[in-house]
C-alpha positions in Angstrom: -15.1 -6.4 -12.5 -11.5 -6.7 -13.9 -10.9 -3.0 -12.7 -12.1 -4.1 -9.3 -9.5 -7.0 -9.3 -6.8 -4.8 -10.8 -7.8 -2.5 -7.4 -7.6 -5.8 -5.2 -4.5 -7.3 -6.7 -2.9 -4.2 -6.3 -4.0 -4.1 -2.5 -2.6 -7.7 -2.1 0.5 -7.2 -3.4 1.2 -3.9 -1.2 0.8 -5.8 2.5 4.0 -8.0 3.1 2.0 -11.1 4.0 0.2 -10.8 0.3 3.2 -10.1 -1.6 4.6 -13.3 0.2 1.8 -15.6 -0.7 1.7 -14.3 -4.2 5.2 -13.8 -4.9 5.6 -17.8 -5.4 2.9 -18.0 -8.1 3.4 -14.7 -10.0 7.2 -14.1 -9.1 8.9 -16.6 -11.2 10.9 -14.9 -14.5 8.7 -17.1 -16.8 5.4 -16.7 -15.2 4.7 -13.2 -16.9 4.7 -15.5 -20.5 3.2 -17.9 -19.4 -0.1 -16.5 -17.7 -0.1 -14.6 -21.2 -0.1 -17.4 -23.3 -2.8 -18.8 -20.6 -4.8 -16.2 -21.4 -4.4 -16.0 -25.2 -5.7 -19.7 -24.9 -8.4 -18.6 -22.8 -9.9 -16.7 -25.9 -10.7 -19.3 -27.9 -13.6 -20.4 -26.5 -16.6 -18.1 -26.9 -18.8 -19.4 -23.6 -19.0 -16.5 -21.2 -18.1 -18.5 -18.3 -14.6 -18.0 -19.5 -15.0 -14.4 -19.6 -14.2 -14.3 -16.1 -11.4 -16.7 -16.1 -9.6 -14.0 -18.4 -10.1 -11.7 -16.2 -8.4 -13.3 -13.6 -5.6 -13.8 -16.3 -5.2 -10.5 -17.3 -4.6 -9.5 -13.2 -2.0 -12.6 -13.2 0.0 -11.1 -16.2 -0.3 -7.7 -15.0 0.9 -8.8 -11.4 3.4 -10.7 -12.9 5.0 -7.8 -14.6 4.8 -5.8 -11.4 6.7 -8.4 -9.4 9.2 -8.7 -11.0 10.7 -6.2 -14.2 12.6 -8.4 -15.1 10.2 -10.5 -16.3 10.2 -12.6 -20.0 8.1 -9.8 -21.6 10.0 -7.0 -20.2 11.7 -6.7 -23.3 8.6 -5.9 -25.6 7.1 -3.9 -22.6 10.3 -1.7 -23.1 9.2 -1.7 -27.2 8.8 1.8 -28.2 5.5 1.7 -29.3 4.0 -1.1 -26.6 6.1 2.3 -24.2 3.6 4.6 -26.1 0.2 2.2 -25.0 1.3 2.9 -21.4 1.6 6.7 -21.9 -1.6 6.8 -23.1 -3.1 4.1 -21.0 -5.7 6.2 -19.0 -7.0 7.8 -22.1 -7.6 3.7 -22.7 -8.8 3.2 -20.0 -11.5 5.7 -20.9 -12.5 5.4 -24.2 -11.9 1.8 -25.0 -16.1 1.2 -24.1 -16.9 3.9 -26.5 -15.1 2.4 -29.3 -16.3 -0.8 -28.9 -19.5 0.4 -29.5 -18.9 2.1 -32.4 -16.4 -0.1 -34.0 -18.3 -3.8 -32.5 -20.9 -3.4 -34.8 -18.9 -2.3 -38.1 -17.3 -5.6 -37.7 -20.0 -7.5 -37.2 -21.7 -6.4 -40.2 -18.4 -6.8 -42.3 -18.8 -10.2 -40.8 -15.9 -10.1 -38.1 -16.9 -11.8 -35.1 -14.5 -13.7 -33.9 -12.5 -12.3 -30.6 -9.0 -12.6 -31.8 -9.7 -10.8 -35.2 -11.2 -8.3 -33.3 -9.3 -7.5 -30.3 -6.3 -6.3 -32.6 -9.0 -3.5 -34.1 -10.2 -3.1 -30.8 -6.5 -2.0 -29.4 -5.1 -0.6 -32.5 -8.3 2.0 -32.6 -8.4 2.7 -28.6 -5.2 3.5 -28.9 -5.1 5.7 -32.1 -8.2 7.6 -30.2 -6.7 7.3 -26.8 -3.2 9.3 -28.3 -5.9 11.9 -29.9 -7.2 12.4 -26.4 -3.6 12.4 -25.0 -1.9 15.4 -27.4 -4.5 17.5 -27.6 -6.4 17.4 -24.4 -5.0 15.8 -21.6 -1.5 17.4 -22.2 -2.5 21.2 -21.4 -3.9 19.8 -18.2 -0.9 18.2 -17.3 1.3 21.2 -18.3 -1.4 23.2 -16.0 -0.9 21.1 -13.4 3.2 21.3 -13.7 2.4 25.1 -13.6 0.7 25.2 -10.5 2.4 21.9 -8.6 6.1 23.6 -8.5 7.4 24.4 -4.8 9.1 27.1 -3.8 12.4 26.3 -2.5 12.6 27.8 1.1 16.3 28.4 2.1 17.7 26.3 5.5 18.0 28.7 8.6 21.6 28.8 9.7 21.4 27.3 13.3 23.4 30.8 14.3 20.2 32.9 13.2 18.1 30.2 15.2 20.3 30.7 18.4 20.2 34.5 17.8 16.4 34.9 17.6 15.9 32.7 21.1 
């Protein structure tokens, strides 16, 4: 579900009447912070009804950041290492299910159950795997791809030669 409204927020904000109804609510300087701290609030309570409002959260922050750069957390989106997350953000985007479900239940039994102790584990361990996946086997596709993806340059025909050949 949060992919899905990633996919619809992103669809919103490309039309012109979207981006106009949104802009209002997500555009504002401040309102990247403070949909964050909204949603850092939002993890307090354990219910899973509130699951879904930070979902919804997460797709304001994000649309808040895309809005407008420069946004109040553009500075620690420009920090080095929070550069590196989005560099390896789709090996993230893969993996971060299978190391929940190897690292959820190593901190349950340690006795680690709370959300906000565990999302920095979470994030600090998708991401160590995530940069793994990143240097040693997304990279030689990408370099692959550069191979194969340059254009030849073709040369402009002088409009003499083009008056010449008719």
């Amino acid at each position: 579900m949060p992919i899905c409204l990633g996919a619809i927020l992103a669809q919103i904000l490309h039309s012109e009447k979207g981006f106009r109804i949104l802009r209002p609510i997500l555009g504002r300087k401040w309102a990247a912070a403070l949909w964050l701290l909204l949603l850092m609030a939002s993890l307090v309570p354990q219910q899973p009804f509130w699951q879904m409002i930070q979902w919804f959260l997460v797709a304001a922050v994000v649309g808040s950041c895309v809005i407008r750069e420069d946004n109040t957390l553009a500075p620690f989106l420009r920090f080095r290492p929070l550069a590196y997350i989005g560099l390896v953000s789709y090996g993230m985007y893969l993996l971060n299910t299978l190391v929940l479900d190897v690292v959820n239940p190593v901190m349950n039994r340690i006795g680690l159950r709370h959300p906000l102790l565990k999302f920095p584990v979470f994030v600090a361990v998708t991401v160590l795997v995530a940069g793994i996946s990143y240097r040693f086997f997304e990279t030689p596709f990408l370099r692959l791809k550069e191979r194969f993806s340059k254009v030849r340059e073709v040369q402009p025909v002088s409009k003499v030669a083009l008056v010449a050949n008719s």
